[in-house]
BASEDO-497423 format. One record per residue (C-alpha): x, z, y. Coordinates in steps of 0.5 Angstrom, whole numbers, plus 500, padded with zeros to 3 digits. Each point is the difference from the previous one (the first is absolute). Layout:
# BASEDO-497423
XZY...
# end
This chain:
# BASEDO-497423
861593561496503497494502505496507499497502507494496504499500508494498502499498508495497504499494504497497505497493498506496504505504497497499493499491502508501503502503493496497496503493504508502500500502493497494497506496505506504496496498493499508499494505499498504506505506497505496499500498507499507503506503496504494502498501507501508499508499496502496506497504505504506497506495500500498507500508503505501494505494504497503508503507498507498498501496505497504504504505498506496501499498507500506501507502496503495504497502507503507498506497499500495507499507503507503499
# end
């Protein structure tokens, strides 16, 4: 995938040596760990709001 956009943020100097450590213990540049980080925390809400959702369709459906 073609990348276009940039985002820049700042840090604090723990965040940054915490960053800096879990990137190099995936094997993967602090960009590469930040969008992992970032696709599966999408993923994992994505997965909470249908099930989510389906708790509460089977409630609806216990109610009757």
């Amino acid at each position: 995938m073609k990348r276009t956009r940039s985002f820049a943020m700042r840090m604090s100097t723990n965040e940054r040596r915490s960053l800096t450590a879990l990137a190099a213990r995936l094997q993967r540049t602090k960009s590469d760990t930040v969008r992992l980080l970032v696709r599966e925390a999408g993923e994992e809400l994505v997965s909470d709001s249908r099930t989510n959702k389906q708790e509460a369709a089977g409630d609806d459906r216990n109610a009757n």
